[in-house]
KOLMI-386550 format. One record per residue (C-alpha): residue in one letter; x, y, z. Coordinates in nm, 2 decimals. Last residue first. Layout:
! residues N
<node residu="A" east="X" north="Y" up="Z"/>
...
***
This chain:
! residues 399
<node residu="X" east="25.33" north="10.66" up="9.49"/>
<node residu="X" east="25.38" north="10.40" up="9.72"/>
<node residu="X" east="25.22" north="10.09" up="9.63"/>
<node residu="X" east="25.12" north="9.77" up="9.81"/>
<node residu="X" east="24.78" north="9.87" up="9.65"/>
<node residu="X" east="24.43" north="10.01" up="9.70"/>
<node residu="X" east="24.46" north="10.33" up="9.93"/>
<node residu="X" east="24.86" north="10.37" up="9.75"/>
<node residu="X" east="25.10" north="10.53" up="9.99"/>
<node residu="X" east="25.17" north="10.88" up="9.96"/>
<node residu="X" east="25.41" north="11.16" up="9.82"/>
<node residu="X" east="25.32" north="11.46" up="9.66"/>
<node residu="X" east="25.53" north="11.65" up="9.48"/>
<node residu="X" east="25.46" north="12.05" up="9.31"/>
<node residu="X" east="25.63" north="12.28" up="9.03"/>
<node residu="X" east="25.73" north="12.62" up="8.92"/>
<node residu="X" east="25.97" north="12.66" up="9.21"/>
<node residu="X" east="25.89" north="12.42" up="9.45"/>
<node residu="X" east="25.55" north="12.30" up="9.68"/>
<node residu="X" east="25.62" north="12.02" up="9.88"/>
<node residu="X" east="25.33" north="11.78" up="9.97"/>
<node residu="X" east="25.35" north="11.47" up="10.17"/>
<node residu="X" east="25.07" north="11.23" up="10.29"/>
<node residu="X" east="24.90" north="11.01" up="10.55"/>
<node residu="X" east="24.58" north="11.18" up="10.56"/>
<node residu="X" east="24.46" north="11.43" up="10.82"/>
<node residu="X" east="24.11" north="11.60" up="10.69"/>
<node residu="X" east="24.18" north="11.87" up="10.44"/>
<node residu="X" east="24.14" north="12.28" up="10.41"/>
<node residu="X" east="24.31" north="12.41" up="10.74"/>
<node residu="X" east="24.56" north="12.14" up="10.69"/>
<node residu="X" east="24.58" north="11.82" up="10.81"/>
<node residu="X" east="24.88" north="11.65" up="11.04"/>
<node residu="X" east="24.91" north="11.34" up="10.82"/>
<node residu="X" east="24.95" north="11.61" up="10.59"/>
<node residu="X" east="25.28" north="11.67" up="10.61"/>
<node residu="X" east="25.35" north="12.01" up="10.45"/>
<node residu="X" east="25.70" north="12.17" up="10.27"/>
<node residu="X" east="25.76" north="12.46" up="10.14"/>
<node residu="X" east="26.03" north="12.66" up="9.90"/>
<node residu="X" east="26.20" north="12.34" up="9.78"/>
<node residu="X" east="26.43" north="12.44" up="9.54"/>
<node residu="X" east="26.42" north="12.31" up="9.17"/>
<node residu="X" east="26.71" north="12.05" up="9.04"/>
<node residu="X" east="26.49" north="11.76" up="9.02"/>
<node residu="X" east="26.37" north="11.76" up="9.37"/>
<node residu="X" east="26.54" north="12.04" up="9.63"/>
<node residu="X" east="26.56" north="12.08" up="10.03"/>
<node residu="X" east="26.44" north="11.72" up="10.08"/>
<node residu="X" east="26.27" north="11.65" up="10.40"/>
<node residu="X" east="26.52" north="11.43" up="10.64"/>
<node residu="X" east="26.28" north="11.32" up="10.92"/>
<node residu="X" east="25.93" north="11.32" up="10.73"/>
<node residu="X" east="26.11" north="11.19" up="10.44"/>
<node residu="X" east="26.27" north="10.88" up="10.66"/>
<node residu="X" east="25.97" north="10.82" up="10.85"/>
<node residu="X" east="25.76" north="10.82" up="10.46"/>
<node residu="X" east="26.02" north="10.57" up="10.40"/>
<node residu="X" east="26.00" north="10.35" up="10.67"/>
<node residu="X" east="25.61" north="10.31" up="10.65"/>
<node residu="X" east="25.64" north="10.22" up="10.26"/>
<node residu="X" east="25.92" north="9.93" up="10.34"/>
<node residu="X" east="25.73" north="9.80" up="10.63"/>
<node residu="X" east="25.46" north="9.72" up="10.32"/>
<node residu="X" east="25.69" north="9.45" up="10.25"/>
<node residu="X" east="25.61" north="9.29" up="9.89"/>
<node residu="X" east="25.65" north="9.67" up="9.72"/>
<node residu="X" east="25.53" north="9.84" up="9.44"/>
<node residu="X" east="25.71" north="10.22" up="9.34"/>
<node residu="X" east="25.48" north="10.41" up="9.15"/>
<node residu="X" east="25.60" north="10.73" up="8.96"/>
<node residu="X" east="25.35" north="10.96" up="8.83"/>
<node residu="X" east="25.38" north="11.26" up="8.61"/>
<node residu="X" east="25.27" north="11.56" up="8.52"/>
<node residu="X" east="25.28" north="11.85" up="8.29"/>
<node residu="X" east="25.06" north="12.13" up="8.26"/>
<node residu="X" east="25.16" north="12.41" up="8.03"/>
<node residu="X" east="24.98" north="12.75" up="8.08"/>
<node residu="X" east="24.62" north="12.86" up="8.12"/>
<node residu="X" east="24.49" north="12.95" up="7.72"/>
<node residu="X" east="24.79" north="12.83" up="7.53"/>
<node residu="X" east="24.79" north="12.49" up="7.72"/>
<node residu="X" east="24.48" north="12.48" up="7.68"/>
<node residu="X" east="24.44" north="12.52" up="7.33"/>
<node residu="X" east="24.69" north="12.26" up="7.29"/>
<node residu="X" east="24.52" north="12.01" up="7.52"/>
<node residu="X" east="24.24" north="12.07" up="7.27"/>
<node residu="X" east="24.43" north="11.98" up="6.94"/>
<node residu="X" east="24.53" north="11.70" up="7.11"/>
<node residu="X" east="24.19" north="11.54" up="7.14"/>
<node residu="X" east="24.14" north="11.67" up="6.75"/>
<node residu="X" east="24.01" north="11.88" up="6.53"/>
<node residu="X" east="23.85" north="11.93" up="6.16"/>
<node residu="X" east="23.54" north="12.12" up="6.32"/>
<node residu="X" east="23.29" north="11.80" up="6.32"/>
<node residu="X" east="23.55" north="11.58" up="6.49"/>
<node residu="X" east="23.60" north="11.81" up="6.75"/>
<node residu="X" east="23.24" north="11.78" up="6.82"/>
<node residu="X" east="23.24" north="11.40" up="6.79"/>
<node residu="X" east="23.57" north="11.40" up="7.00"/>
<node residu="X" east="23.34" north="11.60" up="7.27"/>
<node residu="X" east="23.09" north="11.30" up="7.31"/>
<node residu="X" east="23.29" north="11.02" up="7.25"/>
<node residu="X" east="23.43" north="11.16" up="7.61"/>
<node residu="X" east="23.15" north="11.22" up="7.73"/>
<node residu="X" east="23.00" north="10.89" up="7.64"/>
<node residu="X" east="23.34" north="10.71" up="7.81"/>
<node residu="X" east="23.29" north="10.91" up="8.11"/>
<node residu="X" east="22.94" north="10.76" up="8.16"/>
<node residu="X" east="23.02" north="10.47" up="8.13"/>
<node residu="X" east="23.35" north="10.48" up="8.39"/>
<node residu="X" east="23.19" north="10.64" up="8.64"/>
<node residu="X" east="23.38" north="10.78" up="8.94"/>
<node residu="X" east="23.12" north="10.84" up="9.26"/>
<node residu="X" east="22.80" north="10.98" up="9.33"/>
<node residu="X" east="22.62" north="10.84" up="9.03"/>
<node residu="X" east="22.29" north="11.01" up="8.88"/>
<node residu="X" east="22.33" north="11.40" up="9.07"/>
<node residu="X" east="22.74" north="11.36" up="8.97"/>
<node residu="X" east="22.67" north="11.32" up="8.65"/>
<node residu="X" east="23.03" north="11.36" up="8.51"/>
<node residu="X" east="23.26" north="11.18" up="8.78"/>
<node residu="X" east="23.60" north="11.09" up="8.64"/>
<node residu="X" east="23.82" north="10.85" up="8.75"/>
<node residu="X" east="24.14" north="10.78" up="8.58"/>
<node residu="X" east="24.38" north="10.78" up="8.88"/>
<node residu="X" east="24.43" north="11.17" up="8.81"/>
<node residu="X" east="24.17" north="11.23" up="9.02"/>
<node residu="X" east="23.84" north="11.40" up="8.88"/>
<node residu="X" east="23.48" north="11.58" up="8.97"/>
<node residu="X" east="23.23" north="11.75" up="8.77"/>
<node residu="X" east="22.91" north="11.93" up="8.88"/>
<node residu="X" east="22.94" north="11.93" up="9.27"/>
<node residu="X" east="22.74" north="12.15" up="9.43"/>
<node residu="X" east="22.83" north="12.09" up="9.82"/>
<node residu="X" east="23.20" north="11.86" up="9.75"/>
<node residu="X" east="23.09" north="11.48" up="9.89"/>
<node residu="X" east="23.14" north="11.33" up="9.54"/>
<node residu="X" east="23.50" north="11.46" up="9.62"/>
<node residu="X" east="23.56" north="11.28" up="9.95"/>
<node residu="X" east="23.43" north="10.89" up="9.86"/>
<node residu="X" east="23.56" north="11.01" up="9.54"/>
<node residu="X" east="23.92" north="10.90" up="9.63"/>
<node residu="X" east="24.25" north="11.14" up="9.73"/>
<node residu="X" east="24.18" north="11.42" up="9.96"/>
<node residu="X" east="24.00" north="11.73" up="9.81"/>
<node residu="X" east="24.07" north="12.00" up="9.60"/>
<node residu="X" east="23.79" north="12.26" up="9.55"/>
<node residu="X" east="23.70" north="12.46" up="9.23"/>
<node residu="X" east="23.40" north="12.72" up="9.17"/>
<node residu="X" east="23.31" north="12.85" up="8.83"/>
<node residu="X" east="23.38" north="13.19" up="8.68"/>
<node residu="X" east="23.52" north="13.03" up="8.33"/>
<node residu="X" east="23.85" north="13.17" up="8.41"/>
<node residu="X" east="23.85" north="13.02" up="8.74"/>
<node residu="X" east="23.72" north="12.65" up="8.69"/>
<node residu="X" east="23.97" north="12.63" up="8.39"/>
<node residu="X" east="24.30" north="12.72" up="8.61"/>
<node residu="X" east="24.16" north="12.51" up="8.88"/>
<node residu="X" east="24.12" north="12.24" up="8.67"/>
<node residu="X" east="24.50" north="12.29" up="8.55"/>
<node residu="X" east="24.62" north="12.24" up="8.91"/>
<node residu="X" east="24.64" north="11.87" up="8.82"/>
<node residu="X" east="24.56" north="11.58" up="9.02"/>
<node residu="X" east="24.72" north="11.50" up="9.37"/>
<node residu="X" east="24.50" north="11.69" up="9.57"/>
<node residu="X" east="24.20" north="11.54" up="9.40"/>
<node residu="X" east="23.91" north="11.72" up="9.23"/>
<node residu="X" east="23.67" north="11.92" up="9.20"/>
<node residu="X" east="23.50" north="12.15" up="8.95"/>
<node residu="X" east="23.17" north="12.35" up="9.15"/>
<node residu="X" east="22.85" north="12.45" up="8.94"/>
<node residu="X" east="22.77" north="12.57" up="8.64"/>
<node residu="X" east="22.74" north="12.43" up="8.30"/>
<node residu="X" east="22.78" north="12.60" up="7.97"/>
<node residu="X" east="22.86" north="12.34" up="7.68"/>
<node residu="X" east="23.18" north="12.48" up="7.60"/>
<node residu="X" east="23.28" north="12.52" up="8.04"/>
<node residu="X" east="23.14" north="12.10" up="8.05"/>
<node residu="X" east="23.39" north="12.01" up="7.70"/>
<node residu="X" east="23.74" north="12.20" up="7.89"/>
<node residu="X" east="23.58" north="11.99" up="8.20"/>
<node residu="X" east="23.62" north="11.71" up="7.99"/>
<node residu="X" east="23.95" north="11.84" up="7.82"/>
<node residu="X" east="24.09" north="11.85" up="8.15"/>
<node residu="X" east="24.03" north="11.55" up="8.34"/>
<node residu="X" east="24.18" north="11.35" up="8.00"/>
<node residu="X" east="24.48" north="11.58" up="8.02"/>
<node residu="X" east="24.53" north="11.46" up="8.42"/>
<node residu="X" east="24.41" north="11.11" up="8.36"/>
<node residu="X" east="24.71" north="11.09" up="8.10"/>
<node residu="X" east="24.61" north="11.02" up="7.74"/>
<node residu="X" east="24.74" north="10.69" up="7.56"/>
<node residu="X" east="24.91" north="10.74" up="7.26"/>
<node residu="X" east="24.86" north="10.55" up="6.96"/>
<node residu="X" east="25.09" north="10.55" up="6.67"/>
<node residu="X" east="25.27" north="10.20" up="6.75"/>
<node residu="X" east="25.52" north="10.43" up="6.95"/>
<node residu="X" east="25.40" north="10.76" up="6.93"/>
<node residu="X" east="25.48" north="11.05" up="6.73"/>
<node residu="X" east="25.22" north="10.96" up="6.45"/>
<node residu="X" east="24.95" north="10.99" up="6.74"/>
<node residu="X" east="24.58" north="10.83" up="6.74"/>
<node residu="X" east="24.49" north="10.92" up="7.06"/>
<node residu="X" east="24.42" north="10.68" up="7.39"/>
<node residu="X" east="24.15" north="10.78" up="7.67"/>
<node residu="X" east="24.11" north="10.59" up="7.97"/>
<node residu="X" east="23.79" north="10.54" up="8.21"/>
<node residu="X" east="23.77" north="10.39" up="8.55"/>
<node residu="X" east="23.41" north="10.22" up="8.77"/>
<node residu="X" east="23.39" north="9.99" up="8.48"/>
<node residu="X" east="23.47" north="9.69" up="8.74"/>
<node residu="X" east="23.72" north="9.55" up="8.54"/>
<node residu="X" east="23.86" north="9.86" up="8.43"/>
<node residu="X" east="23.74" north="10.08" up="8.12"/>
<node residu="X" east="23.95" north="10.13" up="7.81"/>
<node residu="X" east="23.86" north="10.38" up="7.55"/>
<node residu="X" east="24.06" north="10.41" up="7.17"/>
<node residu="X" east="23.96" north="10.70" up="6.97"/>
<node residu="X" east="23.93" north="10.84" up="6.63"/>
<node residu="X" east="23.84" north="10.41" up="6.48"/>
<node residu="X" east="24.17" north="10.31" up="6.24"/>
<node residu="X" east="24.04" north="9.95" up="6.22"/>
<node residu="X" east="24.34" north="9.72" up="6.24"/>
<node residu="X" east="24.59" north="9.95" up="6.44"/>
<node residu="X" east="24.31" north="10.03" up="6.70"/>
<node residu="X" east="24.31" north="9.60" up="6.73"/>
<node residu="X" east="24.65" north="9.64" up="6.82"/>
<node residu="X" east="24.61" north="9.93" up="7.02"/>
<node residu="X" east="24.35" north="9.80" up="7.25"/>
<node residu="X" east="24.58" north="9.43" up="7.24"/>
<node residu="X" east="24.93" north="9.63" up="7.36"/>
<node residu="X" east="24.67" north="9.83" up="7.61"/>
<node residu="X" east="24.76" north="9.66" up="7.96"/>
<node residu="X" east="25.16" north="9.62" up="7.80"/>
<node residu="X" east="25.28" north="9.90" up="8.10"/>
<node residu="X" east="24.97" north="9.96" up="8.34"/>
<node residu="X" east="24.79" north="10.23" up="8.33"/>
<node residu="X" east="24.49" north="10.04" up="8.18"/>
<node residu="X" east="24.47" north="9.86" up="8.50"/>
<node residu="X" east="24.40" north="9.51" up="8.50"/>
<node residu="X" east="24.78" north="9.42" up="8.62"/>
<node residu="X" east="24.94" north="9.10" up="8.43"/>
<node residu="X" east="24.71" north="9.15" up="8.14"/>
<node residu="X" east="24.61" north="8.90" up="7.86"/>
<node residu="X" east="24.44" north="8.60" up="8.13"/>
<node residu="X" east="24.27" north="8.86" up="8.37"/>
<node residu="X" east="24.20" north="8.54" up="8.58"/>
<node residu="X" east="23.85" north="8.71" up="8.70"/>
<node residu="X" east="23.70" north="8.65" up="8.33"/>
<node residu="X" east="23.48" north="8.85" up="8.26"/>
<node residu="X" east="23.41" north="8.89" up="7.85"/>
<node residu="X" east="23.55" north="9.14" up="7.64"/>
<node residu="X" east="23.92" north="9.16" up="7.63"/>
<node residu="X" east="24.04" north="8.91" up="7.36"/>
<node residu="X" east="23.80" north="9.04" up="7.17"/>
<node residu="X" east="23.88" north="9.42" up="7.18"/>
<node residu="X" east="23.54" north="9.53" up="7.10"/>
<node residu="X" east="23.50" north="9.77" up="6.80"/>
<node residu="X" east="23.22" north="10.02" up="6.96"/>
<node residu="X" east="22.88" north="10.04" up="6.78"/>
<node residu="X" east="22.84" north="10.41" up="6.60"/>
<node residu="X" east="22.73" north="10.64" up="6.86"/>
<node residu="X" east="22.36" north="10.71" up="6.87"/>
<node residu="X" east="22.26" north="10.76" up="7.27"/>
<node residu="X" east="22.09" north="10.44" up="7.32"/>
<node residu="X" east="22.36" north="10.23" up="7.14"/>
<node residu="X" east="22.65" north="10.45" up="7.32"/>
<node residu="X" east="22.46" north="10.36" up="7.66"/>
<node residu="X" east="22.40" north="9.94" up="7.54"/>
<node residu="X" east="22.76" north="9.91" up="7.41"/>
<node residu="X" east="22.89" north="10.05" up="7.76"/>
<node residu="X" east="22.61" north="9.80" up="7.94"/>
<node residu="X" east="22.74" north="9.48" up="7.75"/>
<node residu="X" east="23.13" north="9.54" up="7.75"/>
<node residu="X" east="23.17" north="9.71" up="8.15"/>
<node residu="X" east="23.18" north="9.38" up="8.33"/>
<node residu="X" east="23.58" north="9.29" up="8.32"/>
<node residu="X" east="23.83" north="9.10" up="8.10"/>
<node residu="X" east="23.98" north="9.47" up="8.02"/>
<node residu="X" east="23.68" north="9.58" up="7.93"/>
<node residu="X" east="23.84" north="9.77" up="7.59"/>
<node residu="X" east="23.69" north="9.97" up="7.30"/>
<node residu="X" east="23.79" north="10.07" up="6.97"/>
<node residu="X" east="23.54" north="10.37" up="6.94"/>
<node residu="X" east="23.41" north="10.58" up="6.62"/>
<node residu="X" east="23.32" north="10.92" up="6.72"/>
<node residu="X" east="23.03" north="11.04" up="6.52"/>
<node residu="X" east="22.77" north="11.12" up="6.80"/>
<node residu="X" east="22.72" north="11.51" up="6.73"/>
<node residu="X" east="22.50" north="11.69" up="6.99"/>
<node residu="X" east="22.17" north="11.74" up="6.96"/>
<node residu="X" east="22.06" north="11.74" up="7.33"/>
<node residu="X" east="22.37" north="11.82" up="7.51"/>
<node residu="X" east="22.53" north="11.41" up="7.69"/>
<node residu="X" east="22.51" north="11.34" up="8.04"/>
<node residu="X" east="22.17" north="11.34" up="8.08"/>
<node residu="X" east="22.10" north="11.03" up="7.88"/>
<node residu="X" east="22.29" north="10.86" up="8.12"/>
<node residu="X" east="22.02" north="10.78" up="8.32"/>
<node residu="X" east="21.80" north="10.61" up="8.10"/>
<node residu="X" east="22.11" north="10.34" up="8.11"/>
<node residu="X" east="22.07" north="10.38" up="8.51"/>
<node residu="X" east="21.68" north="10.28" up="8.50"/>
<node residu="X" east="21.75" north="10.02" up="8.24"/>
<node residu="X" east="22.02" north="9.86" up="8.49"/>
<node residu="X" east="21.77" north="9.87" up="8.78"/>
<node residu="X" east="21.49" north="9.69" up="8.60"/>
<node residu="X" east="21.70" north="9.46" up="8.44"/>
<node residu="X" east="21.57" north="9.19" up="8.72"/>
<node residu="X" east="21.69" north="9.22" up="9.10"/>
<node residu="X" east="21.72" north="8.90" up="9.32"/>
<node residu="X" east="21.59" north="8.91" up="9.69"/>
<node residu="X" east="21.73" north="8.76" up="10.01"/>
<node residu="X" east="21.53" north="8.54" up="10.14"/>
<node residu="X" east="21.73" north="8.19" up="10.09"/>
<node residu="X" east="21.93" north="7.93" up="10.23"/>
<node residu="X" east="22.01" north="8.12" up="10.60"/>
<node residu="X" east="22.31" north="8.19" up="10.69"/>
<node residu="X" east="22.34" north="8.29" up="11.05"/>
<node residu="X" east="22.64" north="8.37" up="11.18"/>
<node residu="X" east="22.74" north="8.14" up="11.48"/>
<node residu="X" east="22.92" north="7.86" up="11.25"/>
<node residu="X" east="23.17" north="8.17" up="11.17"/>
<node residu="X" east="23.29" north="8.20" up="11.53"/>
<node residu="X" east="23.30" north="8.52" up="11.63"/>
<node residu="X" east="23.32" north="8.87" up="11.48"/>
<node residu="X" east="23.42" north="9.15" up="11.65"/>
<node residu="X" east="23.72" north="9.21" up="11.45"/>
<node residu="X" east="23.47" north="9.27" up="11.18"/>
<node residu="X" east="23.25" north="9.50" up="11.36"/>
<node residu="X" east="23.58" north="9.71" up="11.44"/>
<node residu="X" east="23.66" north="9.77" up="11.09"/>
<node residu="X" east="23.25" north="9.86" up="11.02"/>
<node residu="X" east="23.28" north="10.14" up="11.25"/>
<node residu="X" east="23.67" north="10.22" up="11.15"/>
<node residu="X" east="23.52" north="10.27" up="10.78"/>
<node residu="X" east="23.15" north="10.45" up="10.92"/>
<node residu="X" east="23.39" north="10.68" up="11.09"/>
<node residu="X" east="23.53" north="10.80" up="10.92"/>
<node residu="X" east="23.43" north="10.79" up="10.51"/>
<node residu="X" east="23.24" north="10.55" up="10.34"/>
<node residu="X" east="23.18" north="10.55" up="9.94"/>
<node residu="X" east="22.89" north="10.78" up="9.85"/>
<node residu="X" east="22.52" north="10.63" up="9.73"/>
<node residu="X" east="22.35" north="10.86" up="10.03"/>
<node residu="X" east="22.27" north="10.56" up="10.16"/>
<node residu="X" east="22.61" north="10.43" up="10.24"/>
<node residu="X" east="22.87" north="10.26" up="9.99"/>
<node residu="X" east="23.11" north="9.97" up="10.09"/>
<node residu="X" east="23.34" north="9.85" up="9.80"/>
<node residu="X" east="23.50" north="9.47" up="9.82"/>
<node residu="X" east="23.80" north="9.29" up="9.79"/>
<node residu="X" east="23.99" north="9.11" up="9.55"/>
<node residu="X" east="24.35" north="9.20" up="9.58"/>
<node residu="X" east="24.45" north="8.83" up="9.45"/>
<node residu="X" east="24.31" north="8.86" up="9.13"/>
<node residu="X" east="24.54" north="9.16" up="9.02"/>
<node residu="X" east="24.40" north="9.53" up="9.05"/>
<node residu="X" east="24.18" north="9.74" up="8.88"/>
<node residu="X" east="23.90" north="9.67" up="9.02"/>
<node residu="X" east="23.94" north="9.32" up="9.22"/>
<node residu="X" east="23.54" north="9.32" up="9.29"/>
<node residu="X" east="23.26" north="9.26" up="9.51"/>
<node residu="X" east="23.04" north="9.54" up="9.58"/>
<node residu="X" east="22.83" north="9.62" up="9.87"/>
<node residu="X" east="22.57" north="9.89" up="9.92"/>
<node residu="X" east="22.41" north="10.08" up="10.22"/>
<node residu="X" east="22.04" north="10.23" up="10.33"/>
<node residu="X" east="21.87" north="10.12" up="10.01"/>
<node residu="X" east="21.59" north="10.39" up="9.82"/>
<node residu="X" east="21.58" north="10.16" up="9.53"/>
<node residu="X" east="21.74" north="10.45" up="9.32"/>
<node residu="X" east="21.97" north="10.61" up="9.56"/>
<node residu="X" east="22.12" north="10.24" up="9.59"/>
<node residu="X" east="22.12" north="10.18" up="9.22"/>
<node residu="X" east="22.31" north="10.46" up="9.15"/>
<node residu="X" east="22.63" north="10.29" up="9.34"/>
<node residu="X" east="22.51" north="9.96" up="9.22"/>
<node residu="X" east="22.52" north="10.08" up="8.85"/>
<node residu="X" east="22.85" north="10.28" up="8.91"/>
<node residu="X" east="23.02" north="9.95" up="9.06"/>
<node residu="X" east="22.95" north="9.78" up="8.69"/>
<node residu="X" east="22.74" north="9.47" up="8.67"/>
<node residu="X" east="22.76" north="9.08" up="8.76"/>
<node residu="X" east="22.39" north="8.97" up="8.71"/>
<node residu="X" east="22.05" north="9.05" up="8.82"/>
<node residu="X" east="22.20" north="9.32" up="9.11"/>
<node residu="X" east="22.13" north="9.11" up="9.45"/>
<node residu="X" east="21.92" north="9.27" up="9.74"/>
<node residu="X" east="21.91" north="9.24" up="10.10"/>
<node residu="X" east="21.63" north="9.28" up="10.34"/>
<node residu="X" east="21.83" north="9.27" up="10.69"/>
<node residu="X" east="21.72" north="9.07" up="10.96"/>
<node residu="X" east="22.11" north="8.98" up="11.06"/>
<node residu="X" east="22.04" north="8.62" up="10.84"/>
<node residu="X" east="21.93" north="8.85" up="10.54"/>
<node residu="X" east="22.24" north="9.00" up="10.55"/>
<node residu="X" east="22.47" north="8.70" up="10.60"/>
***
């Protein structure tokens, strides 16, 4: 269809993972990208990703622009489809991103962190083994089951390490070869996850919320002495901004999604609780799962080296800034009236208290705020402790 609209169009070698096409785009000099993918979600949400040229996911009103084209759209025996002329890529573009995420890791750090790791059926196995082979990790333990596409997701019922039972066969295989960390990527290796080894958990592993995991890597970036701006979502932890101020660095929230926080003007790091972490922001303008998962291995290889652990850290932060806690409760629905009528009935009848605290102030921010675009959203700030309430961008969720 692109090369039948006059477009040049090229295809990635092979199914890859959305950060390589969204630094491949910068990289070949392209004006927009397109990738196919579920994510994180069940077989039947496949869709697709739509970056621009600057090698950010769209915002308004390229999304309404490119709604409306759509509608427009006549009768499909009118589009042109030609047989060929569009253009296949060789490893070029992958090696050029591997090379890449060299930068993410200090020059002489410690790469000693052994890795049970996870693809969840998706396309993050052969370039994640290729980045810790290039930077000197020991050879991740694959998850077998999990290794190789396969766009059934056959073990999971929800691709999404989140996801109650997504892990059972991580921490199984954890269980067999005692590695200091288990990592999990989504399909589309855009998401990372952290799990611990914890006596106090069931099975003994313990999987790391995106909030603590957001933490202790921008806990890692302070230790190593970057600079710039910390970002992240509205409905990720205010711990970031606790870390961002006491280390003299600048912090801004944003709406939910990195098609808004890779946009922040001097980004360094970036996060949403959703697992997305952005730690190169100059290489990939959006979440990267890769290189999140080399950070990560990164900073337990430095714990590892001083006797100390993941949780060890969180402690010290919690010491340092205060304890964090959070939480997320997802409610899926087959209706999606039933999303729409609730977020009517809590803009009519706004709660007064949640879990036994007042509420002391309340914002809809459909209506924006001095600080954010309008988004279709809730916020009530309470005594010692904040709710946000908001449909899902991906799912039939209301979260």
């Amino acid at each position: 269809v692109m090369t039948g609209a006059g477009l040049r169009a090229a295809v990635l070698p092979r199914p890859l993972p959305t950060p390589v096409l969204a630094y491949a785009i910068r990289h070949l000099g392209a004006v927009a990208g397109v990738e196919v993918t579920a994510s994180h979600n069940p077989p039947r949400d496949n869709g697709y990703k739509v970056y621009l040229g600057d090698g950010s996911q769209i915002v308004p009103p390229a999304d309404g622009e490119i709604a409306a084209a759509i509608a427009d759209v006549g009768p499909l025996d009118g589009v042109a489809r030609p047989d060929d002329g569009w253009e296949t890529l060789g490893e070029e573009v992958l090696a050029a991103y591997l090379a890449r995420t060299d930068a993410v890791l200090a020059t002489g750090s410690p790469r000693t962190a052994r890795v049970v790791y996870t693809a969840m059926h998706g396309v993050g196995t052969s370039v994640l083994t290729a980045a810790f082979d290039r930077a000197g990790f020991p050879a991740p333990v694959l998850v077998a089951e999990q290794a190789e596409p396969d766009p059934a997701f056959p073990t999971v019922a929800f691709p999404n390490p989140e996801e109650p039972g997504a892990m059972d066969l991580a921490f199984a295989t954890a269980r067999r070869t005692d590695p200091d960390i288990v990592i999990a990527n989504d399909p589309d290796a855009d998401r990372c996850a952290v799990a611990v080894p914890d006596p106090a958990a069931e099975g003994g592993w313990r999987m790391l919320r995106g909030d603590e995991v957001g933490a202790l890597l921008a806990a890692h970036l302070v230790d190593r002495g970057v600079s710039g701006v910390f970002a992240e979502s509205i409905v990720s932890s205010s711990l970031l901004g606790r870390i961002a101020a006491k280390a003299g660095l600048g912090h801004e929230e944003t709406l939910t999604g990195f098609k808004w926080i890779a946009r922040v003007d001097g980004l360094r790091y970036g996060y949403e609780e959703a697992l997305g972490y952005c730690v190169d922001p100059d290489g990939v303008r959006d979440k990267d799962g890769i290189t999140a998962a080399l950070l990560v291995a990164e900073l337990a290889s430095v714990l590892k080296e001083r006797g100390r652990t993941l949780l060890d850290l969180l402690d010290d932060l919690a010491l340092a800034h205060g304890l964090h806690a959070t939480d997320q409760l997802s409610v899926r629905v087959k209706d999606l009236s039933v999303i729409s009528d609730a977020m009517a009935r809590l803009r009519e009848q706004p709660p007064t208290a949640l879990a036994g605290l007042d509420v002391t102030s309340a914002e809809d921010l459909a209506r924006g705020t001095e600080l954010l675009p309008p988004t279709d959203g809730l916020r009530y700030h309470l005594r010692g402790a904040r709710v946000i309430v908001r449909p899902s961008g991906t799912e039939p969720k209301l979260k």
